[in-house]
C-alpha positions as CSV (number, residue, x, y, z in Angstrom):
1,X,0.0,0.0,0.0
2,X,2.7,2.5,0.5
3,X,4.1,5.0,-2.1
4,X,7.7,5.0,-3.0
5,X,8.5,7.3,0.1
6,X,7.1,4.4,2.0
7,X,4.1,6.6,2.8
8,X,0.5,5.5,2.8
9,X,-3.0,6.7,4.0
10,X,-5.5,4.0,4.5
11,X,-8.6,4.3,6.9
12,X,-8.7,1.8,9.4
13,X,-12.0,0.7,8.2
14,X,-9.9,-0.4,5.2
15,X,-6.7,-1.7,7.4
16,X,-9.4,-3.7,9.4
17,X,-10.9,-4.8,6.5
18,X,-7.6,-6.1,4.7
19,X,-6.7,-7.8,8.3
20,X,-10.1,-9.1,9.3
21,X,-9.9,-6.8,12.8
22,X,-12.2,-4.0,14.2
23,X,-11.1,-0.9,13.7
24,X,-10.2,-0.5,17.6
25,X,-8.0,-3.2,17.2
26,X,-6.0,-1.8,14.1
27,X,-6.1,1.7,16.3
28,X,-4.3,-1.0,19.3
29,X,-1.8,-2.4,16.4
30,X,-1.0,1.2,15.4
31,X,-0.2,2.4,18.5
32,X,1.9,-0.7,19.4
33,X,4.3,-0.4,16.1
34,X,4.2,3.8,16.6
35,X,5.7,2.6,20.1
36,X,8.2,0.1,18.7
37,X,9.1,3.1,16.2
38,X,8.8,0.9,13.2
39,X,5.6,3.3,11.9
40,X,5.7,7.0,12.0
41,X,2.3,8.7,11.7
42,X,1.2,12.0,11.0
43,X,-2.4,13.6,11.1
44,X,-4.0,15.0,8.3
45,X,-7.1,17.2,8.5
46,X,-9.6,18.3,6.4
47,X,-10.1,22.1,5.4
48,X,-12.6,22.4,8.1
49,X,-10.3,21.6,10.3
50,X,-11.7,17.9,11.3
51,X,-9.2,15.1,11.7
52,X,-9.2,12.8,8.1
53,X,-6.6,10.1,8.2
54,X,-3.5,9.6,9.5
55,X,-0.9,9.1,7.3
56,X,1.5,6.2,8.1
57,X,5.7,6.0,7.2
58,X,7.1,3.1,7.1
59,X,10.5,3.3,9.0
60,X,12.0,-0.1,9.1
61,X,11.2,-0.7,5.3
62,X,14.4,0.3,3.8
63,X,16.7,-1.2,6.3
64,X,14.6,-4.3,5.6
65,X,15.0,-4.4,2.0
66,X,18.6,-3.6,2.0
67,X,18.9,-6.8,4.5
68,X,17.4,-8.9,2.1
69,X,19.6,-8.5,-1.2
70,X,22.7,-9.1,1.1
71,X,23.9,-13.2,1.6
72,X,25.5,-14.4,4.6
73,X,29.1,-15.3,4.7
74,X,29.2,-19.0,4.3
75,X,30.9,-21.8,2.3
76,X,30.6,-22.2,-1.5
77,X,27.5,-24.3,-2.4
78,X,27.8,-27.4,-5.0
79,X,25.7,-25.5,-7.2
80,X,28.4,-22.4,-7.6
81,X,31.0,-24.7,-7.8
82,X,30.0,-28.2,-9.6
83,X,32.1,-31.0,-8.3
84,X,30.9,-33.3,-11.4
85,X,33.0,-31.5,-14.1
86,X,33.6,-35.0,-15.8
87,X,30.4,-35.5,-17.2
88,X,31.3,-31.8,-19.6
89,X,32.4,-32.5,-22.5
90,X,35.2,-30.6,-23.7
91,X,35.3,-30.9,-27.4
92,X,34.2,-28.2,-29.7
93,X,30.8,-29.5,-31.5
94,X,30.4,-28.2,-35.4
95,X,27.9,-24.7,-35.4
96,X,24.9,-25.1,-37.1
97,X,25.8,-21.7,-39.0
98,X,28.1,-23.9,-40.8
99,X,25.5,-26.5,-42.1
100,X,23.2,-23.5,-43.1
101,X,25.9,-21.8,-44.7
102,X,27.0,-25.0,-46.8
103,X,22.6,-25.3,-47.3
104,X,22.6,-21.7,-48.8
105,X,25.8,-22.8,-51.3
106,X,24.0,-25.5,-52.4
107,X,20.2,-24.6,-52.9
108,X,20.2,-20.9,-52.9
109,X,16.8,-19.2,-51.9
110,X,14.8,-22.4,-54.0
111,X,11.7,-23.8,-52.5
112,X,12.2,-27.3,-51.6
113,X,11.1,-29.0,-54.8
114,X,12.9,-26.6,-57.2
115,X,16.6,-26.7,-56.5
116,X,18.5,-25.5,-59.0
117,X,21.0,-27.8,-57.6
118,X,20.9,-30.7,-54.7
119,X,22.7,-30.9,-52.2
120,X,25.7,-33.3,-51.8
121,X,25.8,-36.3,-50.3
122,X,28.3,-35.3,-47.6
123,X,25.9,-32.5,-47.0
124,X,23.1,-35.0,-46.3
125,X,25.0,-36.7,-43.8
126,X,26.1,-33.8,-41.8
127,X,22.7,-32.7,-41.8
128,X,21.4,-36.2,-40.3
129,X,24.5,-36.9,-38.0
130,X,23.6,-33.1,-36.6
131,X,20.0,-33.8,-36.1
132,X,20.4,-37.2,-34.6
133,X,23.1,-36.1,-32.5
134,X,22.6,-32.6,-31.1
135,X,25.2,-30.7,-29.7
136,X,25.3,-31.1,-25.3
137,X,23.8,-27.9,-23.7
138,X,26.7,-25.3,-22.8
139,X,27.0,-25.3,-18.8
140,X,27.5,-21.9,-17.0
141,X,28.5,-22.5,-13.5
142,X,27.1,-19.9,-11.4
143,X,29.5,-17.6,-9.8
């Protein structure tokens, strides 16, 4: 509910309403976290001079968020630093730029049925031995 300078201005009819409490009790709750100075209020009034709401700050809010973004210290997790570097394969795996490349030589910009020229048989194969056996995914260890 509150604005970015962690300022809002509910009625208690609809802080009691979003809580499922009387309005006495939210009053009780207010005062309690005004006490614990986690909530800042201020009064506003109406021209006439009658009160209207108050309007709450939240106070601990930014402390809180800041808390959150930061990690403890602690020791590296398996998942930043993979212990099963075995299973990677280390071999570079043919791009697929160069089979489309070697598709464009061959066929040009010719619908399927109306190649000027078709493709080589070593082509073929590439194509096949890529599709049956497609390259393993890259692994990025998380740092």
């Amino acid at each position: 509910m509150a604005n970015r300078e962690r300022q809002c201005w509910p009625s208690l009819r609809q802080l009691g309403d979003r809580l499922g409490r009387s309005r006495a009790a939210v009053s009780g709750y207010i005062a309690e976290l005004r006490e614990a100075e986690l909530i800042e209020t201020e009064t506003q009034r109406m021209a006439n001079g009658y009160n209207y709401r108050l309007r709450y700050r939240v106070t601990f809010w930014k402390n809180w968020r800041g808390q959150l973004g930061q990690k403890e210290e602690r020791r590296v997790q398996p998942t930043e630093r993979p212990l099963e570097t075995q299973k990677h394969i280390h071999e570079n795996h043919p791009s697929p730029r160069d089979l489309t490349l070697d598709w464009a030589k061959a066929v040009g910009r010719a619908p399927y049925p109306e190649f000027t020229t078709w493709p080589t048989e070593d082509l073929l194969e590439k194509t096949r031995q890529r599709l049956e056996n497609p390259p393993a995914p890259k692994f990025y260890p998380r740092i």
